[in-house]
mmCIF file as gemmi writes it, N, C-alpha and C atoms, coordinates in Angstrom:
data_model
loop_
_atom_site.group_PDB
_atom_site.id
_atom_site.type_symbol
_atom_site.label_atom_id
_atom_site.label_alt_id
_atom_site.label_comp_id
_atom_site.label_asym_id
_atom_site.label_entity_id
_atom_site.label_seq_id
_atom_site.pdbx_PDB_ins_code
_atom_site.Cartn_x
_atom_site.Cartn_y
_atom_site.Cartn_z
_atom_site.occupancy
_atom_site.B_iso_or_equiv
_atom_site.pdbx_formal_charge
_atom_site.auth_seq_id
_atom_site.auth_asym_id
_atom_site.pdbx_PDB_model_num
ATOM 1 N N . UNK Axp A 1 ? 3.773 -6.003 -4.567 1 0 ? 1 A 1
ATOM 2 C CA . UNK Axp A 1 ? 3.245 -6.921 -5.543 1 0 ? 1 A 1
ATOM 3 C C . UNK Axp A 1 ? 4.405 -7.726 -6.12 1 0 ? 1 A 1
ATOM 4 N N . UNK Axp A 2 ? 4.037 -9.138 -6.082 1 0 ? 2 A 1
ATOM 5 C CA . UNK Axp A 2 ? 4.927 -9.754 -6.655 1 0 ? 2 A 1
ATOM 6 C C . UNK Axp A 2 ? 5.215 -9.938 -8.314 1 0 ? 2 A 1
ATOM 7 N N . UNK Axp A 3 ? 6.387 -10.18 -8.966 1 0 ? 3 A 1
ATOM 8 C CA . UNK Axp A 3 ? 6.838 -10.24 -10.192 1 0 ? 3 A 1
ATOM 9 C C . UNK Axp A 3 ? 5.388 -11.128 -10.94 1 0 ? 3 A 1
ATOM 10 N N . UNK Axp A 4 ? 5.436 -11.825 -10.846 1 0 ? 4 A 1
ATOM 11 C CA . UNK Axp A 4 ? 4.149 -13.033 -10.495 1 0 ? 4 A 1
ATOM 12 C C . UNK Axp A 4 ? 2.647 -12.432 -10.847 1 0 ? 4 A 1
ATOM 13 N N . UNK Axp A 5 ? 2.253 -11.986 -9.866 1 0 ? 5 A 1
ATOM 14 C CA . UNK Axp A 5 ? 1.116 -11.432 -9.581 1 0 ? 5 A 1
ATOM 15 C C . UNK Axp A 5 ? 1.057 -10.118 -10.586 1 0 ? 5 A 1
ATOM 16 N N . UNK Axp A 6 ? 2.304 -9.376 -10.79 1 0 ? 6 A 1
ATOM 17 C CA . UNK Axp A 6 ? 1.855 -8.231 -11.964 1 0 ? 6 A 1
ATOM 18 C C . UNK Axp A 6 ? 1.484 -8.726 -13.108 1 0 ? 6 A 1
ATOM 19 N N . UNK Axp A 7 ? 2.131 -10.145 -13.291 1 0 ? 7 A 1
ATOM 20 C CA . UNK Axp A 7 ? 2.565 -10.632 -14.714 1 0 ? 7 A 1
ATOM 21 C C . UNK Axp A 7 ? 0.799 -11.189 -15.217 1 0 ? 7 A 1
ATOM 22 N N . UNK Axp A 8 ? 0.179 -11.755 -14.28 1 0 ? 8 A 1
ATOM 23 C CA . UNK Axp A 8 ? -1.074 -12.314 -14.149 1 0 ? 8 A 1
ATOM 24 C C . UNK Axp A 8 ? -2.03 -11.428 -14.388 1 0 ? 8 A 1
ATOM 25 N N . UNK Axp A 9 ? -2.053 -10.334 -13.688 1 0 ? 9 A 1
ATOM 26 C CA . UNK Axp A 9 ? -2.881 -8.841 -14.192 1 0 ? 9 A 1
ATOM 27 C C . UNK Axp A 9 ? -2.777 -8.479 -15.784 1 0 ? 9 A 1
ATOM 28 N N . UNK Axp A 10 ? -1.364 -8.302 -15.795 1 0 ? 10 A 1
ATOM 29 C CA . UNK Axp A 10 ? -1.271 -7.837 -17.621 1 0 ? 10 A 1
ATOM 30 C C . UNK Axp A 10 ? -1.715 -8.385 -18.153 1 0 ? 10 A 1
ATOM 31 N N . UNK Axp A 11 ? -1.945 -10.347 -17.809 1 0 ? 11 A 1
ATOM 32 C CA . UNK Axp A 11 ? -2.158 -10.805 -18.617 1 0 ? 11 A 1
ATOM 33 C C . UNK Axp A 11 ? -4.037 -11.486 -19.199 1 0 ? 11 A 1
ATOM 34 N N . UNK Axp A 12 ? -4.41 -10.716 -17.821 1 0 ? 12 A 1
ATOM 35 C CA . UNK Axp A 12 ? -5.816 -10.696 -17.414 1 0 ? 12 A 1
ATOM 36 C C . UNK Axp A 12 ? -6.636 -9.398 -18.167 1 0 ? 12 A 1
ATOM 37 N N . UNK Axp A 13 ? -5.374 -8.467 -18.306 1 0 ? 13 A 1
ATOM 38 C CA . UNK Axp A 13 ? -6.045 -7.168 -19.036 1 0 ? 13 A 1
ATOM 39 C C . UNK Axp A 13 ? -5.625 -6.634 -20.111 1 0 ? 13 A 1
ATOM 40 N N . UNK Axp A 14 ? -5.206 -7.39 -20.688 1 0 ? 14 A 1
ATOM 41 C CA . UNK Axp A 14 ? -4.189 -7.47 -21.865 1 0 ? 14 A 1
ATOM 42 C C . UNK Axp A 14 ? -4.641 -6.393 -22.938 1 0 ? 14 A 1
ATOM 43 N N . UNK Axp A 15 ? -5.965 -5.924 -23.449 1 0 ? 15 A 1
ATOM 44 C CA . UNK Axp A 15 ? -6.259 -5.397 -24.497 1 0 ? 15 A 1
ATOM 45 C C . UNK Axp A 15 ? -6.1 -3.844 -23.621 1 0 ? 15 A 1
ATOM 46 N N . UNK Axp A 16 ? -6.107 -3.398 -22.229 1 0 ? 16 A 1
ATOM 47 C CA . UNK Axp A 16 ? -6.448 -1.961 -21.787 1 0 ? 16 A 1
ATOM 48 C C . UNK Axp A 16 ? -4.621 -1.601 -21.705 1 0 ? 16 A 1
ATOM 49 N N . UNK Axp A 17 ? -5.37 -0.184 -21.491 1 0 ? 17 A 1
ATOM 50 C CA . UNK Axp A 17 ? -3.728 0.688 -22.191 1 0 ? 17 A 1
ATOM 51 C C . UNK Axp A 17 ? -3.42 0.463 -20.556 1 0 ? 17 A 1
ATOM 52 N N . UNK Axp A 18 ? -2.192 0.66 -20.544 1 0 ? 18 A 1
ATOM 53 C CA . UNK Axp A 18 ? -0.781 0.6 -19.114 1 0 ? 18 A 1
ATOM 54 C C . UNK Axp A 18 ? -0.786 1.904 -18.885 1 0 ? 18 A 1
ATOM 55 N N . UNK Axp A 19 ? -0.585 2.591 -17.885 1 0 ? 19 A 1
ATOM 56 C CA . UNK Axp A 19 ? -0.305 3.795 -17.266 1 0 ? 19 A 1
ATOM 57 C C . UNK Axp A 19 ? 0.663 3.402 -16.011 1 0 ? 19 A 1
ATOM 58 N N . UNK Axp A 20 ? 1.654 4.635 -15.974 1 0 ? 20 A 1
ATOM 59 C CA . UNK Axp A 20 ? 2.804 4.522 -14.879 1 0 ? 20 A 1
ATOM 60 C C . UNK Axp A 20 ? 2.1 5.437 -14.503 1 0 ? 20 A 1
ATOM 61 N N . UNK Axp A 21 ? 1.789 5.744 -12.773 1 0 ? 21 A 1
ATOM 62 C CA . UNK Axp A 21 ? 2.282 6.246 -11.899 1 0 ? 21 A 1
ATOM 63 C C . UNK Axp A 21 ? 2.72 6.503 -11.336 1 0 ? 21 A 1
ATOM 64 N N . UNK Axp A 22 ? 3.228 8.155 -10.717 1 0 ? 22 A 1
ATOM 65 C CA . UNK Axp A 22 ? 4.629 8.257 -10.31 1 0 ? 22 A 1
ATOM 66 C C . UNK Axp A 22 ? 4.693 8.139 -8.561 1 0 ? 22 A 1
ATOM 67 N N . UNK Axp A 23 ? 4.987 8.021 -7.957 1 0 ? 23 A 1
ATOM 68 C CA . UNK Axp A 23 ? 5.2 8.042 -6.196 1 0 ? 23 A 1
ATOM 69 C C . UNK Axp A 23 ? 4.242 9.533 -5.97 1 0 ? 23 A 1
ATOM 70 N N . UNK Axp A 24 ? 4.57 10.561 -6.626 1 0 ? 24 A 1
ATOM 71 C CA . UNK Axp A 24 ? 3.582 11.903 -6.108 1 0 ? 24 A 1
ATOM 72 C C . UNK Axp A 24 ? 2.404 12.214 -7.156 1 0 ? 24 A 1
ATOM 73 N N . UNK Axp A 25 ? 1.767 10.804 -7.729 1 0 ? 25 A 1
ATOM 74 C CA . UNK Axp A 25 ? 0.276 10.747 -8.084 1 0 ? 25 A 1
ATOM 75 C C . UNK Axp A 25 ? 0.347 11.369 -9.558 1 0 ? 25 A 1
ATOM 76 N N . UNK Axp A 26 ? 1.304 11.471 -10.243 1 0 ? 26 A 1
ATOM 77 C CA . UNK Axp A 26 ? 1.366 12.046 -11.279 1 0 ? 26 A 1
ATOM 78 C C . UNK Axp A 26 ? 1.165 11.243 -12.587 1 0 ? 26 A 1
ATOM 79 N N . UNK Axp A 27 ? 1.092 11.263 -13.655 1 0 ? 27 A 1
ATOM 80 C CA . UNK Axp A 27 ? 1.332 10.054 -14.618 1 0 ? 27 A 1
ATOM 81 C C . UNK Axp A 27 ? 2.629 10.087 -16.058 1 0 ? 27 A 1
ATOM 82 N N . UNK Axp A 28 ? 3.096 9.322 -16.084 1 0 ? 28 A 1
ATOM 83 C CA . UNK Axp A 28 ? 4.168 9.899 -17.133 1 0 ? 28 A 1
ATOM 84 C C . UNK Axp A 28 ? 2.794 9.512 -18.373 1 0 ? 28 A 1
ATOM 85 N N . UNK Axp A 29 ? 3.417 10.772 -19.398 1 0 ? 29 A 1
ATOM 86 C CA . UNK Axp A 29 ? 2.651 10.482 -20.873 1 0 ? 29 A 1
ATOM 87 C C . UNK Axp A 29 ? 2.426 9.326 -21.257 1 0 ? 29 A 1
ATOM 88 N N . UNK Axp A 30 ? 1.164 8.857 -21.472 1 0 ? 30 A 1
ATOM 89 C CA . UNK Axp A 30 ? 0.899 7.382 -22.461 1 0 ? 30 A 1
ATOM 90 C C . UNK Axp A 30 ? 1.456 6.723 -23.586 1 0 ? 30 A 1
ATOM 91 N N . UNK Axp A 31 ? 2.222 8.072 -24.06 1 0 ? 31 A 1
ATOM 92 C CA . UNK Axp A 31 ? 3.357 8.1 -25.156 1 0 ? 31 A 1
ATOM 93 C C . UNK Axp A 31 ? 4.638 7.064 -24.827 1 0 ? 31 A 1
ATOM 94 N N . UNK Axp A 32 ? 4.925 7.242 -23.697 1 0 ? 32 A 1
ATOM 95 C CA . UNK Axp A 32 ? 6.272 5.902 -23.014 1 0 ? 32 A 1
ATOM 96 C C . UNK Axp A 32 ? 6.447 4.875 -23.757 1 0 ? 32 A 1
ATOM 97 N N . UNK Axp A 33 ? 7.81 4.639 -23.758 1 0 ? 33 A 1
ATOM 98 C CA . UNK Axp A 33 ? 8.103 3.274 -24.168 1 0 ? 33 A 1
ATOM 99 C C . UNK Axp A 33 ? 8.711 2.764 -23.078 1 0 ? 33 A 1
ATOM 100 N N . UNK Axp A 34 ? 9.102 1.336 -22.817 1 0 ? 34 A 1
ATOM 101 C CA . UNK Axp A 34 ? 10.045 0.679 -22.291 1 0 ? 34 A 1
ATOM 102 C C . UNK Axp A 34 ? 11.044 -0.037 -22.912 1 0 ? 34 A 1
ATOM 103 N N . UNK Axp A 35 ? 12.065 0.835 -22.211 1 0 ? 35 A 1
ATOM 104 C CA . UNK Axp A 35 ? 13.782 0.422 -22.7 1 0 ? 35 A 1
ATOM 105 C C . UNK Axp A 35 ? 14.695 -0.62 -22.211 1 0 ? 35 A 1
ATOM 106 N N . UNK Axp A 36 ? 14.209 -0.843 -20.793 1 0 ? 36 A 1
ATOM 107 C CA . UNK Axp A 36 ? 14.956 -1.969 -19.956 1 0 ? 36 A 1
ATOM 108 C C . UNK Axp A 36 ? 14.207 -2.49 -19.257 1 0 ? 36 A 1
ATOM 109 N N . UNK Axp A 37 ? 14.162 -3.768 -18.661 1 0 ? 37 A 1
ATOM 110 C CA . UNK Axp A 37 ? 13.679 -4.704 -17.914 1 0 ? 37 A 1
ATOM 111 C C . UNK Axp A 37 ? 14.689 -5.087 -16.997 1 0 ? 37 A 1
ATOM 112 N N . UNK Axp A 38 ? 14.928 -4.889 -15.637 1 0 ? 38 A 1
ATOM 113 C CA . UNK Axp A 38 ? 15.798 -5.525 -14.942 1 0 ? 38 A 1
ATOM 114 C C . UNK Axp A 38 ? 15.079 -6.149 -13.649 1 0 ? 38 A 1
ATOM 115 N N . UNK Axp A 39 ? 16.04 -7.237 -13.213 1 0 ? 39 A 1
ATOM 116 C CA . UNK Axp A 39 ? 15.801 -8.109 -11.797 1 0 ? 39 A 1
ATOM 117 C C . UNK Axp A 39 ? 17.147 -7.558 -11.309 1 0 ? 39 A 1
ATOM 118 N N . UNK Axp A 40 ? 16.984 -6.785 -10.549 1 0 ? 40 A 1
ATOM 119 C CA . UNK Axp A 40 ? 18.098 -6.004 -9.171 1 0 ? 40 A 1
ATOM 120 C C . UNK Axp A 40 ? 17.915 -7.031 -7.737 1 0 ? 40 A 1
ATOM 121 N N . UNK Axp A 41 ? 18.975 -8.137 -7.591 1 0 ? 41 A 1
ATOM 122 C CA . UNK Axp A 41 ? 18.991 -8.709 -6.474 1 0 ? 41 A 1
ATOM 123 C C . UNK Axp A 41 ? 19.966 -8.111 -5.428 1 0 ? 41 A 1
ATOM 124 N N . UNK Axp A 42 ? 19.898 -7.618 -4.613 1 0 ? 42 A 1
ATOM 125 C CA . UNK Axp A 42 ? 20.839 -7.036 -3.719 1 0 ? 42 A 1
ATOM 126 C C . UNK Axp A 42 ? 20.92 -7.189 -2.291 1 0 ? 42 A 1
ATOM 127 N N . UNK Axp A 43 ? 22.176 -8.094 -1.835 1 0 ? 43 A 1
ATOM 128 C CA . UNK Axp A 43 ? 22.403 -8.153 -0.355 1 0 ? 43 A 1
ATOM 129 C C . UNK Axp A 43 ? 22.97 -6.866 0.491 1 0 ? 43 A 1
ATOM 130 N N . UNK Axp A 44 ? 22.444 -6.505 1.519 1 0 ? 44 A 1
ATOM 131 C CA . UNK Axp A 44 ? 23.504 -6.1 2.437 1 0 ? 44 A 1
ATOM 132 C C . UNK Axp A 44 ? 23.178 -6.211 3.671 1 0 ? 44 A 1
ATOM 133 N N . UNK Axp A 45 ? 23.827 -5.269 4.249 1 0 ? 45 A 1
ATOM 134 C CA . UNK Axp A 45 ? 24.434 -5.826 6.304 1 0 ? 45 A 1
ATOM 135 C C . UNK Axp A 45 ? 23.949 -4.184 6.504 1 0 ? 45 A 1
ATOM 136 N N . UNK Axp A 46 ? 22.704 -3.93 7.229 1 0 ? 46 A 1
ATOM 137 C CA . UNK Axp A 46 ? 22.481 -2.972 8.274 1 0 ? 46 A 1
ATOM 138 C C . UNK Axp A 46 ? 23.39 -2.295 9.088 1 0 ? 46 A 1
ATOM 139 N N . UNK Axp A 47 ? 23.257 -1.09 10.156 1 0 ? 47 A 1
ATOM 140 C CA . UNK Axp A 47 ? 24.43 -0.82 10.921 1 0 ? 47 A 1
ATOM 141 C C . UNK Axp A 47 ? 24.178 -1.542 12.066 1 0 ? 47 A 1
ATOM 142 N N . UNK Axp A 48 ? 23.372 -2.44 12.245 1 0 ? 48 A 1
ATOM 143 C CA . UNK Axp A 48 ? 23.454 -3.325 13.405 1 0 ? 48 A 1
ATOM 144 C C . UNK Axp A 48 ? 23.66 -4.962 12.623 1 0 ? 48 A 1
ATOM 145 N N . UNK Axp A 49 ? 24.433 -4.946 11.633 1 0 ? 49 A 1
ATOM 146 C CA . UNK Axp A 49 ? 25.222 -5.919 11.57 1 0 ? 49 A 1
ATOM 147 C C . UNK Axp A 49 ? 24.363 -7.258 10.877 1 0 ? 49 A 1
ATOM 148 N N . UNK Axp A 50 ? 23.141 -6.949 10.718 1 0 ? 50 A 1
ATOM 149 C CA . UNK Axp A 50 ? 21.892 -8.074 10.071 1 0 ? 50 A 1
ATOM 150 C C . UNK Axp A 50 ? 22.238 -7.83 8.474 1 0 ? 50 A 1
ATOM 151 N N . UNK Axp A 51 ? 22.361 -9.088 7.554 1 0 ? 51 A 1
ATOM 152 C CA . UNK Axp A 51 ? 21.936 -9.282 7.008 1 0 ? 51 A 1
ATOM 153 C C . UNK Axp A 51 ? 20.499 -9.135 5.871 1 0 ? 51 A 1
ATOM 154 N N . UNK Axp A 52 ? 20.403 -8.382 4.898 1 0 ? 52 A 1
ATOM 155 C CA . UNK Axp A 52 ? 18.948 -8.208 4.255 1 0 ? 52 A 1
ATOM 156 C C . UNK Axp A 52 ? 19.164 -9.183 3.152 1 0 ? 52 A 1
ATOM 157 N N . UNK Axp A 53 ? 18.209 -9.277 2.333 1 0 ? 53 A 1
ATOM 158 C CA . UNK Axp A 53 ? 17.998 -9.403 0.614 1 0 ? 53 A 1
ATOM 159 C C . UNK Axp A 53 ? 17.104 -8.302 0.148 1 0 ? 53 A 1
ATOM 160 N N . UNK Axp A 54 ? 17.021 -8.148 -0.893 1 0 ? 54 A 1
ATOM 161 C CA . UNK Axp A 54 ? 16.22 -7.669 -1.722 1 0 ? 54 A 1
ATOM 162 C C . UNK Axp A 54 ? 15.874 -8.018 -3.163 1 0 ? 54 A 1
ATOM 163 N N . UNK Axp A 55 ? 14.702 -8.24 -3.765 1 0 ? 55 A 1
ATOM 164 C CA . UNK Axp A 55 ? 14.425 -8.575 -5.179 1 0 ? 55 A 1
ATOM 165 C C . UNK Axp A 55 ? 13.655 -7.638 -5.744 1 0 ? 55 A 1
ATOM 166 N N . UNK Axp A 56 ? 14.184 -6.761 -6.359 1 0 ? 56 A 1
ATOM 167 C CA . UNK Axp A 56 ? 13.022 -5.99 -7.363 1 0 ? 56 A 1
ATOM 168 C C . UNK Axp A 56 ? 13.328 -5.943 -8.684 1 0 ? 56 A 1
ATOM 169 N N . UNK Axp A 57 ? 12.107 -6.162 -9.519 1 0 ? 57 A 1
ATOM 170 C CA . UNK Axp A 57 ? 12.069 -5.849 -10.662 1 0 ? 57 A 1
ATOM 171 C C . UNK Axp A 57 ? 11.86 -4.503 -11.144 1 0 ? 57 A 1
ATOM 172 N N . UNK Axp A 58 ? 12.867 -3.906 -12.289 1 0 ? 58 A 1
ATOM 173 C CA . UNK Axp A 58 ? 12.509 -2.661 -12.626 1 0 ? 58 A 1
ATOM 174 C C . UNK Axp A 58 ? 12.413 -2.154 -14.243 1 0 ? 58 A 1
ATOM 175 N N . UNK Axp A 59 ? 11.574 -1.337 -14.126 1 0 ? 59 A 1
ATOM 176 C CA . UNK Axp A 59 ? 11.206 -1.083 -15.392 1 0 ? 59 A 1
ATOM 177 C C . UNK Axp A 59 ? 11.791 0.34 -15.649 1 0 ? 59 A 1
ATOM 178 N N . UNK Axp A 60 ? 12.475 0.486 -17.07 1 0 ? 60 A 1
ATOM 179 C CA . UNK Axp A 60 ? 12.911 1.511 -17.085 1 0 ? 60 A 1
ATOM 180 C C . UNK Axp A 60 ? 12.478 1.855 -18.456 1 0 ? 60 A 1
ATOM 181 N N . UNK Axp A 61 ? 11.307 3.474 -17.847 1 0 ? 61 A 1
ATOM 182 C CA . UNK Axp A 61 ? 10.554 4.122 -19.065 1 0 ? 61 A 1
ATOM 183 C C . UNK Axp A 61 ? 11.128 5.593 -20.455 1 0 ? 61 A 1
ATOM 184 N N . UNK Axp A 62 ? 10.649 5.36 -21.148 1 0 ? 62 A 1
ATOM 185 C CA . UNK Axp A 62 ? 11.664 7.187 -22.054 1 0 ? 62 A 1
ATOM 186 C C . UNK Axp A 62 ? 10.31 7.563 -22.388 1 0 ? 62 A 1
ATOM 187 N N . UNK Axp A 63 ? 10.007 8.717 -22.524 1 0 ? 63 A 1
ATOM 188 C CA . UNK Axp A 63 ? 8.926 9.118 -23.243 1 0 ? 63 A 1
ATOM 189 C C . UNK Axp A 63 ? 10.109 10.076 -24.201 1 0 ? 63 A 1
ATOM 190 N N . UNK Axp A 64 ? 9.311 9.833 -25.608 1 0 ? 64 A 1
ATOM 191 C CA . UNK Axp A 64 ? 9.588 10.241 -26.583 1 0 ? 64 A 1
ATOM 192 C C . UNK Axp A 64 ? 8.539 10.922 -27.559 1 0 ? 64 A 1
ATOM 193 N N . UNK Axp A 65 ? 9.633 11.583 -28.986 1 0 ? 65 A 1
ATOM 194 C CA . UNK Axp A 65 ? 8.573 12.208 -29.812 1 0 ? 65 A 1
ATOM 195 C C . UNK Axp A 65 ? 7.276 11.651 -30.293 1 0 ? 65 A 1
ATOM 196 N N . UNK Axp A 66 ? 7.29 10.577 -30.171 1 0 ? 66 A 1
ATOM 197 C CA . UNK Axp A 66 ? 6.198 9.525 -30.623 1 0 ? 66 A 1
ATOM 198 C C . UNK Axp A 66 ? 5.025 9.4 -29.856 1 0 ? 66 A 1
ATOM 199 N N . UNK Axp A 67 ? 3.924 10.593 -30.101 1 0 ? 67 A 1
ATOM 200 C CA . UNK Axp A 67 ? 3.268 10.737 -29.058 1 0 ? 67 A 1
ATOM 201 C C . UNK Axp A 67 ? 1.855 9.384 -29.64 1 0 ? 67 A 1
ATOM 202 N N . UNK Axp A 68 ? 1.734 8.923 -30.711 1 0 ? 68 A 1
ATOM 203 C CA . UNK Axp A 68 ? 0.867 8.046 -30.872 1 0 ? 68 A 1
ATOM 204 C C . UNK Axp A 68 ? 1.521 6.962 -30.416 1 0 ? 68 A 1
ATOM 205 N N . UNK Axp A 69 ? 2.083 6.606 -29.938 1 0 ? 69 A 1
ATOM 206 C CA . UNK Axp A 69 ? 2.865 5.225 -30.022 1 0 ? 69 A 1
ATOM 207 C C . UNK Axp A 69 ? 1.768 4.808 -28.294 1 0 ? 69 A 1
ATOM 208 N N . UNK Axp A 70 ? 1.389 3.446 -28.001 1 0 ? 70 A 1
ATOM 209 C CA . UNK Axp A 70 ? 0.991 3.428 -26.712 1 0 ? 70 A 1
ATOM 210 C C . UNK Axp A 70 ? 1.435 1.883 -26.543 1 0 ? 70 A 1
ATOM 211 N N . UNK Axp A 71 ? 1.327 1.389 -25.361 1 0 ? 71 A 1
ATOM 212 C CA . UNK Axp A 71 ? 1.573 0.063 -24.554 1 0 ? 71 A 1
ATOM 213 C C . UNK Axp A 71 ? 0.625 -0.193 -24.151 1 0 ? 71 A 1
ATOM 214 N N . UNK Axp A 72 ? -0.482 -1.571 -24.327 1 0 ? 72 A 1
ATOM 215 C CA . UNK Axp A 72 ? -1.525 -2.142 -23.799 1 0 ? 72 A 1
ATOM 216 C C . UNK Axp A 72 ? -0.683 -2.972 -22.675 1 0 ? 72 A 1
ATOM 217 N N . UNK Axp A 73 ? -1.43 -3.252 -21.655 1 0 ? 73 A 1
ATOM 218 C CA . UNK Axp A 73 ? -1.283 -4.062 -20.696 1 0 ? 73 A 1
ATOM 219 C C . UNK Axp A 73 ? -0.539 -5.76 -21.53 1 0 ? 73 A 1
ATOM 220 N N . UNK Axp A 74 ? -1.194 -6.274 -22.579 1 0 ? 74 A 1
ATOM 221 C CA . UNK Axp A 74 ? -0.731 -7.442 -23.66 1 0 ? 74 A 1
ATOM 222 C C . UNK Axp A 74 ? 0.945 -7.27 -23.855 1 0 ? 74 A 1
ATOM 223 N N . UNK Axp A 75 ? 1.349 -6.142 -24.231 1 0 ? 75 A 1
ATOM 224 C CA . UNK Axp A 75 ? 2.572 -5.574 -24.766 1 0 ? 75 A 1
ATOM 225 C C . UNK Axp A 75 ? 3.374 -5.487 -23.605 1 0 ? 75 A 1
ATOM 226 N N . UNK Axp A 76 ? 3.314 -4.832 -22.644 1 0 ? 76 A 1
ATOM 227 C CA . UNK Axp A 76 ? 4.115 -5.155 -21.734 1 0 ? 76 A 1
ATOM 228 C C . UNK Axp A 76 ? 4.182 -6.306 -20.995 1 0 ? 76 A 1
ATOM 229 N N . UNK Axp A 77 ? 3.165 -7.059 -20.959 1 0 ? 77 A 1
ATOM 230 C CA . UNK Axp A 77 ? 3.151 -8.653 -20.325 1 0 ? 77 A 1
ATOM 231 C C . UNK Axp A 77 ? 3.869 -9.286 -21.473 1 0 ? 77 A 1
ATOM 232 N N . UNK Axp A 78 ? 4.162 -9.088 -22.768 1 0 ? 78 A 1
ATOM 233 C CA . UNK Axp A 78 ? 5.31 -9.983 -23.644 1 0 ? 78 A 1
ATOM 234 C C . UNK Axp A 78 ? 6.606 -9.748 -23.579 1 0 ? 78 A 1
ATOM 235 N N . UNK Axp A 79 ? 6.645 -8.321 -23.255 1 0 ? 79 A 1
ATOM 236 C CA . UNK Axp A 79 ? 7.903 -7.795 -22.916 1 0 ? 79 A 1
ATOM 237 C C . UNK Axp A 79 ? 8.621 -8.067 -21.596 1 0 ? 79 A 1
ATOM 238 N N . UNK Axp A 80 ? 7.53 -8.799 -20.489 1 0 ? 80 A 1
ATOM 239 C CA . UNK Axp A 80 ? 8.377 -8.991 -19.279 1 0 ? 80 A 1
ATOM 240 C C . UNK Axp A 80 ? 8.745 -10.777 -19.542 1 0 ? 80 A 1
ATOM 241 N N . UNK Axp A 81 ? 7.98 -10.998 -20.872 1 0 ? 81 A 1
ATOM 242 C CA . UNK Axp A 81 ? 7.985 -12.839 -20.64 1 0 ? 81 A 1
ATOM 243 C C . UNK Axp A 81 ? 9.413 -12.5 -21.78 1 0 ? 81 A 1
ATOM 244 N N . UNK Axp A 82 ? 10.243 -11.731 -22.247 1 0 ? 82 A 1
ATOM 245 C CA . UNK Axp A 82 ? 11.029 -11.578 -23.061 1 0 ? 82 A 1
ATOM 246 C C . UNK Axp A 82 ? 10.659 -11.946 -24.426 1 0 ? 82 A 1
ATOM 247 N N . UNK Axp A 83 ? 9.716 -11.914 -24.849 1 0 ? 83 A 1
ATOM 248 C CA . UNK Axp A 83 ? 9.199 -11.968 -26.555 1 0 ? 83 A 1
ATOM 249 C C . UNK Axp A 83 ? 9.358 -10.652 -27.592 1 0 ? 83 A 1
């Protein structure tokens, strides 16, 4: 999914709560905050000598004592537009 296309969802579902899922189907607590926002662009050269790119955006979550605290889909779509 593109940077783009997530940004359009959040902003399509703005009032429903955000949930992370983890790679083995798990969910981190609804409690999460987000601490960092990064764009990781990274070149390199294969062992057969090709050339890649890569663009990902990453989100980096803490869950903390603050178990009322939650993120609507709205809240994190302001947070990726940097507001």
């Amino acid at each position: 999914m593109t940077l783009k296309a997530f940004q359009t969802l959040l902003e399509t579902n703005q009032d429903k709560q955000f949930r992370i899922q983890l790679p083995d189907q798990n969910q981190i607590p609804a409690s999460f905050h987000i601490t960092e926002v990064g764009y990781v662009d990274k070149t390199f050269i294969d062992c057969g000598g090709k050339v890649h790119t890569a663009h990902v955006c990453q989100l980096q979550a803490w869950v903390g004592d603050d178990e009322d605290h939650r993120l609507n889909a709205g809240k994190i779509a302001d947070i990726l537009q940097g507001s």
